[in-house]
C-alpha positions in Angstrom: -31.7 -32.0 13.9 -30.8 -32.1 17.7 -28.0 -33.8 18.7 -25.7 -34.5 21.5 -22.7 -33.0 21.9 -21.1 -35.6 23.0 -20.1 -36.1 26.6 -20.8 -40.1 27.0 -20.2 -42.9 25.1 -23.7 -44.6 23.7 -23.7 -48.1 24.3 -25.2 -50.9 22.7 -27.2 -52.0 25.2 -27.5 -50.1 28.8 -29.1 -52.4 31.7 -27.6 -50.0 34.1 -30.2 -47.5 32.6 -33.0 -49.8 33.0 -32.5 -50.9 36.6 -32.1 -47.3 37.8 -35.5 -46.5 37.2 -37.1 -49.4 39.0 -35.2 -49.8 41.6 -37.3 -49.3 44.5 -39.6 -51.4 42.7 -37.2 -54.3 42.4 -35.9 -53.9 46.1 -39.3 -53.8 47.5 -40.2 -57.3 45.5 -36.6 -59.0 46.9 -37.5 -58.1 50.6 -40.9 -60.3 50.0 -38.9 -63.0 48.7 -36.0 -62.8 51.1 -38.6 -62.1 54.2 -40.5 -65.7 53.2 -37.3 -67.5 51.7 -39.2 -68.4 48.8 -35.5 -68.6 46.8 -36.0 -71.7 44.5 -39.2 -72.4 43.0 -42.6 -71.3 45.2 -45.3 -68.6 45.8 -43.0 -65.9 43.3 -42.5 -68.3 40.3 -45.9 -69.3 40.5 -47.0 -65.9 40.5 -45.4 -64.7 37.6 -45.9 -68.1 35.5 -49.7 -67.0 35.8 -49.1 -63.6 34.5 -46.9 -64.8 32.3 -49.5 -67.1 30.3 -51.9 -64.2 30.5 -49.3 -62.1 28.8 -49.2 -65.0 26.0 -52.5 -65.7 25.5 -51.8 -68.9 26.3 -53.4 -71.3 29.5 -50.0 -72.3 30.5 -46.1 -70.8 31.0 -43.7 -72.8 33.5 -40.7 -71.0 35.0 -37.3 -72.8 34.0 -33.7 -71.6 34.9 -32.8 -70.4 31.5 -33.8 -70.5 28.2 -31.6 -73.1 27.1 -33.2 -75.4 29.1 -36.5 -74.1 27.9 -35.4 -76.0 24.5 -34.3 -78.6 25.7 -37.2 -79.7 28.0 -39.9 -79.1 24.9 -37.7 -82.0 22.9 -38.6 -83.9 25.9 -42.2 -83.5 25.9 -42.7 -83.7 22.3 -40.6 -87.4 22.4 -37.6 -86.1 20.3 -34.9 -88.2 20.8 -31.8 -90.4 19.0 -32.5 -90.6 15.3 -34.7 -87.7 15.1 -34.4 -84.6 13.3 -35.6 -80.9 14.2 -35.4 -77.9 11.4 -33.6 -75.3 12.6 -32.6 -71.8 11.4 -28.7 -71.6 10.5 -29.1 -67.8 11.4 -29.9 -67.4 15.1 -28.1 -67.6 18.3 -26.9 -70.9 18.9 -28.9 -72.2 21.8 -31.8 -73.1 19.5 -30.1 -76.0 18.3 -28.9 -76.9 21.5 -31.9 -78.0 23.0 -31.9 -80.5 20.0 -28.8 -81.6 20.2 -29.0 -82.3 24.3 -32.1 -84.4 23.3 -29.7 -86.8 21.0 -31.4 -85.8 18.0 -29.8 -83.9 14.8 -30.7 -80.6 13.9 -30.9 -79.7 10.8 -30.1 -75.9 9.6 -31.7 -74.2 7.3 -31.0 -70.7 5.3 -33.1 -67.7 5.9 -35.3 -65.7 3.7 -32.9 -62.7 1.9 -34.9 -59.7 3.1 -36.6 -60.6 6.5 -33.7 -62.7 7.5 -35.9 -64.9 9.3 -36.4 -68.8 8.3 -37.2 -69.5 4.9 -40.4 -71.9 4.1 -39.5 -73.2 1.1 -36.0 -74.1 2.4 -37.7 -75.8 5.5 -39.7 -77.7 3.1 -37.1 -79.2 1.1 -35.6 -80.5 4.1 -38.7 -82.8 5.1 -37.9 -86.1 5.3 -39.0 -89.3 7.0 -36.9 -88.3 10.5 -38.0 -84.8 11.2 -40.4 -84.7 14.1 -40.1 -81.1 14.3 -39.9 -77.4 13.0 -38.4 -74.8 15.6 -38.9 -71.0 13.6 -37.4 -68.0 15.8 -38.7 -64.5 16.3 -35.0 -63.2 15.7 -34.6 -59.8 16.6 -37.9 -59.6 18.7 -39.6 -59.5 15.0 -42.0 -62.7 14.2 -41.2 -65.2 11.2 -44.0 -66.5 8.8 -45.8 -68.4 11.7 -48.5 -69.2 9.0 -46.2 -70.8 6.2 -44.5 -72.8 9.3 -47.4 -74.1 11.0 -49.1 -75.2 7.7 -46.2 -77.1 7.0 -46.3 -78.7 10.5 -49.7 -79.7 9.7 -49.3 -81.0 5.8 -46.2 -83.5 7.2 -47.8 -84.3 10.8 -44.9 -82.3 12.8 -44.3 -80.7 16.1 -44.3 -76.7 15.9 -42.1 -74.9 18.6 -41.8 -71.3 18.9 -38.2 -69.7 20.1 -39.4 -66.8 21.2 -36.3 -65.6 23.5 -36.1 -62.5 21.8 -39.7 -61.5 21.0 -41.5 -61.2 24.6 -44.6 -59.1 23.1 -44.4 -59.6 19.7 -47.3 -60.3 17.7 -48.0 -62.0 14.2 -51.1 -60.9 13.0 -52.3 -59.7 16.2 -51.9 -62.6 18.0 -48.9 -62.6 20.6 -46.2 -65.0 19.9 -45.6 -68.0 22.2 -49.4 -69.0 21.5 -49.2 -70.8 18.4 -47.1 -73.6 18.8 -47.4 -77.2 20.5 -45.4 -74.8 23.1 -43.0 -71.8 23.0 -39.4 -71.1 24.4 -38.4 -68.0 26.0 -35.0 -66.2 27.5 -35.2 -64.1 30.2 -31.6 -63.2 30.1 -30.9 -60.2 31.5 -30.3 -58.1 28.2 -34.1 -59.5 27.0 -36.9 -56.9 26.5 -38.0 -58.8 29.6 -35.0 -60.1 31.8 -34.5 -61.4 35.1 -31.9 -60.0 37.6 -30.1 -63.3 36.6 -30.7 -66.5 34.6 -33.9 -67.3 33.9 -36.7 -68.9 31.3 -39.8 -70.0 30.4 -42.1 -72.2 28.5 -45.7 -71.4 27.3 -48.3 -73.6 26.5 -52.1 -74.5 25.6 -51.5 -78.5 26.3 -52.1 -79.7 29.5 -50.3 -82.5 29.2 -47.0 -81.2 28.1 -47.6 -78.6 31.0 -47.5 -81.3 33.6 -44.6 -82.6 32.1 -42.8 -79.7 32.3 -43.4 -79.1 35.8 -42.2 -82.7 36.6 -39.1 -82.4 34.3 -37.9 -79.3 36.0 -38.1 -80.3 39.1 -36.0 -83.7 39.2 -38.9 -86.0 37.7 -41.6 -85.2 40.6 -44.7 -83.5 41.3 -44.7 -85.1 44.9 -41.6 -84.6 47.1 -39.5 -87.3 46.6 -41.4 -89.4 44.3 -39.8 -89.5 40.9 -41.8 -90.4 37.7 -39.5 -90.2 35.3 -35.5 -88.8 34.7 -36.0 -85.3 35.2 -33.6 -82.1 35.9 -32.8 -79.5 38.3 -34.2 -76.5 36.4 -36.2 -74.7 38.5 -36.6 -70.8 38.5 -35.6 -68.9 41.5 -37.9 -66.4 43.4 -35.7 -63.4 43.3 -35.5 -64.0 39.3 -39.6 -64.7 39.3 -39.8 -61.1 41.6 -37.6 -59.2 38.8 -40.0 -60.4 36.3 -42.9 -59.7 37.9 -41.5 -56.2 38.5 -40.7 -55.8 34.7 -43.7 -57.8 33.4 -45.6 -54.8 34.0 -43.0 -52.0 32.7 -42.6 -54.4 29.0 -45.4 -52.6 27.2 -44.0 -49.3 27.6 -40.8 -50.1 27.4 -41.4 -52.4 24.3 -43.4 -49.2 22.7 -40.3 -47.2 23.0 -38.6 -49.3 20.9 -40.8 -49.4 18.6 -40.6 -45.5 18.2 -37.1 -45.4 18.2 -36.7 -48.3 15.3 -39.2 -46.3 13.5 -37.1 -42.9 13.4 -34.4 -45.1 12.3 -36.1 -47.0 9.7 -37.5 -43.1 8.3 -34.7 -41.4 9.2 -31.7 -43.5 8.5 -31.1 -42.8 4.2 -27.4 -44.2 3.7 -27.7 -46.4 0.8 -24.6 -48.3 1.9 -27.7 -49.3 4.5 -30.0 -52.1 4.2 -32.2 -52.7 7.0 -34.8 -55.6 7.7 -38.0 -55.8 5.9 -41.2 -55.8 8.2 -43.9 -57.8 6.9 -47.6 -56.8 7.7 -48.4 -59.3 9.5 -45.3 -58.6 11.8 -45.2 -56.6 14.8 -42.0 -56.4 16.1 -40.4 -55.6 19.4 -37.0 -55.0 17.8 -34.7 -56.7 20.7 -32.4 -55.8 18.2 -32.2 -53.5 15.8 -29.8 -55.1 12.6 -28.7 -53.3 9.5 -26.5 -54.9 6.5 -23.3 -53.3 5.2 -20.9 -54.1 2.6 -17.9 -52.9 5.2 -19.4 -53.9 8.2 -16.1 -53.3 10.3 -15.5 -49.8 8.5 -19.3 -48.8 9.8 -18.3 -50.3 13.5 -15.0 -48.3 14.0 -16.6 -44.8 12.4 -19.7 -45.3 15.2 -16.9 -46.2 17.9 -15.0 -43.2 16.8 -17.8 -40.8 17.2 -18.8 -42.7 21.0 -21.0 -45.6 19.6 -20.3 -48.9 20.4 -22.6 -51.4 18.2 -23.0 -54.8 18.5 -22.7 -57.5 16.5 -24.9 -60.6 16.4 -24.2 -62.9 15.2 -20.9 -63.0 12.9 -21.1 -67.0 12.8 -23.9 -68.9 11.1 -24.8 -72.0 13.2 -24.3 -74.4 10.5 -20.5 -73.6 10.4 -20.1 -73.4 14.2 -17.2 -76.0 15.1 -19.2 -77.1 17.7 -21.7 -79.0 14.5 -18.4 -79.4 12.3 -19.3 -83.0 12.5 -22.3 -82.6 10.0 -19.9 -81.4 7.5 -22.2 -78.2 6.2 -19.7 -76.3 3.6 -19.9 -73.0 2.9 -22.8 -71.6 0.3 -25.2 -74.2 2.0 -26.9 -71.2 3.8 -25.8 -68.8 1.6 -28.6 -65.8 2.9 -27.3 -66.3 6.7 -23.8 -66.8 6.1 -24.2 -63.1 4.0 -25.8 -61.5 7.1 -23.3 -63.1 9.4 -20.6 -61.2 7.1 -22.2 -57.8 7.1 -24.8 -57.4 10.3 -24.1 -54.7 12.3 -26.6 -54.4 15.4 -27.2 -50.5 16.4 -27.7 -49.2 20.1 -31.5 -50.6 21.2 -33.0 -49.9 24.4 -36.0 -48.0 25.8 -33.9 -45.7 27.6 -32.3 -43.7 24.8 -32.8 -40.0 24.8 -34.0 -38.7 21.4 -30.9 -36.8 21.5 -29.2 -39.7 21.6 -31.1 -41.3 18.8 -31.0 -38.2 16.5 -27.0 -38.4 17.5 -26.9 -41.8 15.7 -29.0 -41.4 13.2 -26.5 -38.6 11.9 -23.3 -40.6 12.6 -24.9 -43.3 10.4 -26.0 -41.2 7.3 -22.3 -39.2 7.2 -20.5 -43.1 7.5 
């Protein structure tokens, strides 16, 4: 097997590596925007909001400031509010309840399925009740959940469907990219994405027309005509330097996302530790593996052998969001989760990115079978 002999440290994740190669690229698309001051909102956002949608599938995306607010606007849309209740994973990052929680309504967490580690049906089910409006599922890890099982249950109860797709820009569940099968989708363009912004940025994607106009009032103080406002809205507009770096990347995310792919794939045939467990992939899901997690019974002993052999691993996410402090208040006890609070205790996230060297892959493939 080749490997490295090791001059570097291998990083988690390694923007620096990205950027590098498109740089001229990048620069080029700033001097358009800085040339027409097109900084906040404009020609750029609207640009890439069209390509975006294409990308989806979908008729409509809308440029937001960050993905956060993504969530937040589609409770708006969808009327959530005080009293209401929105089903929500307890194991993904924890802006996917905040959007919930800024609309005043409760989210409610629920555990995750023991071998895809992505939202459980049957536990969404038995949490159905009389105030949910709402089911958000999330392609965690850039790999789709059971779209099907989720938007049947949407459809037996009468219920709102949203998709986080923050992680999962390309993904597809039976073919069909994600971000096109909810009443609308939400997704981060953080810079660490498989498609991020030079800064903060996010987006929504949508078939309605209605909650597309919406969303275009929302983010934009309430008003689709200058200082005429409809309704309370917000200052979440997307900038034109952060719509240019998208653009820029839009069209590198296939090959870059394909790369992944090959390089979970030599760890998925490659990797034979049994003190490994890694994800299950459905056949119905094609994943873009933002992330690439394995379970460990001694998650901390894995994390310090890779650091002491120059590779630094992540860790994401090592608190469930049911037992966050910040949702203390809705007194969830330990074992309520039990799947997610496991894979908060022994998830260990390996180096992903498009710009490893196979060297570099073989190198850590190695490291992992002699822990």
């Amino acid at each position: 097997m080749e490997t490295v002999a090791f001059r570097d440290t291998i990083s988690c994740l390694d923007l620096k590596k990205q950027h590098q190669q498109i740089k001229e690229e990048m620069f080029v698309a700033f001097e358009k925007v800085y040339d027409s001051a097109a900084f906040s909102g404009g020609t750029f956002v609207e640009e890439f909001e069209q390509a975006f949608a294409t990308f989806c599938g979908t008729k409509h995306a809308v440029g937001v400031n960050n993905g956060t607010s993504a969530l937040q606007l589609a409770m708006i849309t969808l009327g959530i509010g005080l009293g209401d209740e929105v089903i929500v994973p307890a194991n993904t990052f924890i802006a996917t309840a905040w959007g919930v929680t800024y609309s005043g309504a409760t989210p409610v967490f629920v555990d995750c399925t023991p071998d895809t580690w992505q939202i459980d049906v049957n536990a969404v089910e038995e949490q159905i009740n009389s105030r949910t409006k709402a089911i958000i599922g999330v392609h965690l890890y850039g790999q789709p959940f059971d779209v099907k099982g989720i938007q049947e249950l949407c459809i037996k109860h009468n219920l709102h469907f949203i998709e986080d797709a923050a992680q999962a820009q390309g993904a597809k569940f039976l073919g069909q990219p994600v971000g096109s099968f909810g009443n609308l989708a939400c997704f981060s363009f953080y810079p660490g994405k498989n498609l991020g912004a030079c800064g903060e940025a996010g987006g929504i994607s949508t078939n309605d027309d209605r909650i597309h106009r919406q969303l275009l009032s929302l983010r934009n103080h309430g008003s689709l005509i200058r200082y005429y406002h409809d309704e309370i809205g917000y200052n979440m507009r997307m900038g034109g330097l952060e719509a240019a770096s998208l653009q820029v990347k839009l069209r590198h995310l296939p090959g870059w996302n394909r790369r992944r792919k090959g390089i979970a794939a030599r760890y998925q045939s490659e990797i034979y530790n049994t003190k490994i467990t890694m994800q299950a992939q459905p056949d119905w899901a094609d994943s873009v593996y933002h992330l690439f997690v394995v379970l460990t019974e001694d998650r901390d002993g894995l994390s310090e052998y890779l650091k002491k052999h120059h590779i630094h691993a992540g860790l994401h996410y090592p608190v469930p969001c049911h037992l966050q402090k910040a949702y203390s208040h809705l007194q969830y006890n330990s074992g309520a989760c039990p799947n997610a609070e496991y894979l908060a205790q022994h998830c260990l996230s390996l180096p992903m990115y498009a710009e490893l060297s196979d060297s570099e892959v073989s190198y850590i493939i190695e490291t992992v079978n002699t822990f």
